[in-house]
N, C-alpha and C positions, 0 to 999 in steps of 0.2 A: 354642776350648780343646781339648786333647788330654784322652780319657776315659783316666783308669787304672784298669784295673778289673782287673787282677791279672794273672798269666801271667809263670815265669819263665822267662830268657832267659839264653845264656852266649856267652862268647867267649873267645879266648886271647889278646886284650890286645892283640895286635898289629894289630887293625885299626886305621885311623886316620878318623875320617867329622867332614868340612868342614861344619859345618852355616850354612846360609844363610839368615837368618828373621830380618826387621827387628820381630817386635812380643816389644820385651824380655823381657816375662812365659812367654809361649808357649817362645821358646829358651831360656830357661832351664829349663825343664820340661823339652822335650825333649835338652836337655844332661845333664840329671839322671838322666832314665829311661836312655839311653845307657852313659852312665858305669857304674850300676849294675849294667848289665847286663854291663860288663866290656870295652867300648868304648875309644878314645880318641875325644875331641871335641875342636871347635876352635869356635866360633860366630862369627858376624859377620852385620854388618846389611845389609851394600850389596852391590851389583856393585865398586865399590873398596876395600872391605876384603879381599874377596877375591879382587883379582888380585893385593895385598900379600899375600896371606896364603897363596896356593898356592905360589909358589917355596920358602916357608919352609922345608920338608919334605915326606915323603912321603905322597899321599890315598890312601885304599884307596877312598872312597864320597863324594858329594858330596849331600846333602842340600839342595837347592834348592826355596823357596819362589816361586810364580810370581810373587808382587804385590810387588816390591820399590821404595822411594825412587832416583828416578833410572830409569835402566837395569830393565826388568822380568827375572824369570827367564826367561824363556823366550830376551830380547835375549843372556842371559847363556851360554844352555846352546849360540845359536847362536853364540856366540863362543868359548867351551870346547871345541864338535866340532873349530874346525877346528885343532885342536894339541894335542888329548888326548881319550883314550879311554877318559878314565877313568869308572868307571858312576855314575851321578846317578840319583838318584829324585825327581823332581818332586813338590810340594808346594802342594795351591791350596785355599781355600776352596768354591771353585765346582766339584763333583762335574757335571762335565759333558762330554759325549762332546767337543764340538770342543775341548777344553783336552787331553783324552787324546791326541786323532789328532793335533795340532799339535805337544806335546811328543815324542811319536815319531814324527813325520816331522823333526823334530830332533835326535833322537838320543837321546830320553833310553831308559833302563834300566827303567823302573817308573815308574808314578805313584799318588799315594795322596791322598785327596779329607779335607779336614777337616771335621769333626773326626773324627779316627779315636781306637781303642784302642790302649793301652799292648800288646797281643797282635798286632795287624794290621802295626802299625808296624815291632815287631821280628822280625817272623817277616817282613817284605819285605827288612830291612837284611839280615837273615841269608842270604836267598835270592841278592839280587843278590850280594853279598861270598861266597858259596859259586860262584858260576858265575865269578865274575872269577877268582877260586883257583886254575882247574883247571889253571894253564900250570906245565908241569914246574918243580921247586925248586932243579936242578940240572942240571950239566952233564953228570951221571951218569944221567941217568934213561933207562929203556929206551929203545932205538929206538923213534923216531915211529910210528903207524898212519898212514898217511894214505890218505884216498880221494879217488878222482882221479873226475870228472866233466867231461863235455866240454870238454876241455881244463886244466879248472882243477883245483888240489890242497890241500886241506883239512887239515891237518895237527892229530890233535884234542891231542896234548898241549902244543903251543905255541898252539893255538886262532887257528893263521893259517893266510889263505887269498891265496891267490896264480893270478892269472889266465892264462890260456896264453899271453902275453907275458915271463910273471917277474916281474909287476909283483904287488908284495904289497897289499892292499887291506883295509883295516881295518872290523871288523865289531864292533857295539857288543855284549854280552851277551845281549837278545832276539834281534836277527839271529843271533846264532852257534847260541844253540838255535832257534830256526825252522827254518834252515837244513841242521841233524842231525837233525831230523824228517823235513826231503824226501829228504834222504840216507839214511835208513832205510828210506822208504817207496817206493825210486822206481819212476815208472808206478801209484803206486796215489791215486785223486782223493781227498782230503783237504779236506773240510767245517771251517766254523771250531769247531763244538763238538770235533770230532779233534783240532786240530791246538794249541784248550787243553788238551786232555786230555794228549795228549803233550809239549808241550814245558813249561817249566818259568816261561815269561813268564806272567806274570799283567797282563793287558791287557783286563778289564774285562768286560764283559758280549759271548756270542759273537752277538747280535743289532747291535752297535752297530758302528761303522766302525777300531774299534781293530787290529782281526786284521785287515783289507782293508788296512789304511796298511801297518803293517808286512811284510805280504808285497810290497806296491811298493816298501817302501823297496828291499826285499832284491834285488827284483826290477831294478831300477833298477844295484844293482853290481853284477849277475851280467847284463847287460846286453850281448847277445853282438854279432859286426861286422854290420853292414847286409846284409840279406839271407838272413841265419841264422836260424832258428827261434830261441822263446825259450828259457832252459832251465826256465822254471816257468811251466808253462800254465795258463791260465785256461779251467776245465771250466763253463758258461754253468750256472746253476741248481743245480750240485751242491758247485764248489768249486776247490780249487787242487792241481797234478800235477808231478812234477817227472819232465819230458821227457828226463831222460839215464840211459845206462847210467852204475852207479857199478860201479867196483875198488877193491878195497883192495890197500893195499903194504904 
């Protein structure tokens, strides 16, 4: 069961979060606290109610329970990476590091162990849906910043990144901020309590393998030609470095 134990919450209505939670009592709670807090919501219980149910309209958040009939989430979120990007927050009873490290090495955005608070819960939907937001709302919007690192170019108001081939390369919400941490930081070794501190992913205790996954993931696309240094080094005992000169344009 979800605790509600107070904390209030807002939105401008125009988000839209899929929720995916087959034990009818629980979603509907969490449909409730959602809504209230100024949401839109959609629920359903499977892995095939909701590949019916994504074309229907627009998702801003994907609310995904791991323990699903059928198809588990996790089977579901590795089949959602590969044709959208849209941000998911994982959902499990079992508060456990390998569920954490597995759902982001999958791609998800966040994950949140049950039973959580009516406060923890909306204060992660807000975070992930504040970070997916930041891509310009217009055609009008200033000229891009973009910083360019060994080869590659960053572009933070459309929040794409593109490798020194041209090739655009999709980065889920924690990778994109991880990523403007080492771009902030470069040449300077970065410990995992730093690099919670700075970026805005909430990925669980900085003793456990959650921050180590997601800097592989990152590590893994920014993944330079055979023979080339990396561009995020691993410093043996102290932490993680990002090995390029950055420019801004």
């Amino acid at each position: 069961m979800i605790h509600e134990n107070g904390g209030n919450a807002g939105s401008d209505g125009s988000e839209h979060v899929l929720l995916v939670e087959d034990d009818d009592g629980l979603r509907l709670l969490v449909t409730r606290l959602l809504r209230e807090a100024g949401y839109r919501v959609t629920g359903c219980r499977s892995a095939i109610e909701f590949w019916r149910l994504l074309p229907a309209g627009g998702v801003d958040l994907v609310l995904l329970d791991v323990m699903l009939p059928g198809a588990s989430g996790l089977d579901l979120l590795r089949a959602l990476r590969a044709r959208s990007t849209v941000p998911v927050i994982m959902v499990s009873a079992r508060n456990e590091e390998a569920d954490r490290v597995l759902g982001l090495e999958l791609g998800a955005d966040d994950y949140v162990a049950k039973p959580f608070g009516r406060p923890e819960l909306l204060a992660r939907v807000r975070a992930v849906l504040r970070r997916a937001s930041m891509a310009p709302s217009s055609p009008s919007s200033p000229v891009s910043e973009v910083l360019s690192f060994s080869g590659w170019r960053l572009d933070m108001r459309s929040r794409s990144l593109v490798d020194p081939e041209g090739a655009a390369v999709d980065l889920s919400g924690a990778e994109y901020d991880l990523l403007l941490v080492f771009l902030e930081h470069p040449g300077r070794v970065l410990g995992r309590e730093m690099i919670l501190e700075l970026s805005r992913a909430r990925l669980g205790s900085p003793t456990d393998r959650s921050v180590d996954t997601l800097v592989s993931r990152l590590r893994r696309k920014l993944e330079p030609p055979e023979g080339l240094p990396p561009v995020i080094k691993t410093v043996r005992g102290a932490g993680y470095m990002l090995a390029s000169k950055v420019e801004r344009a």
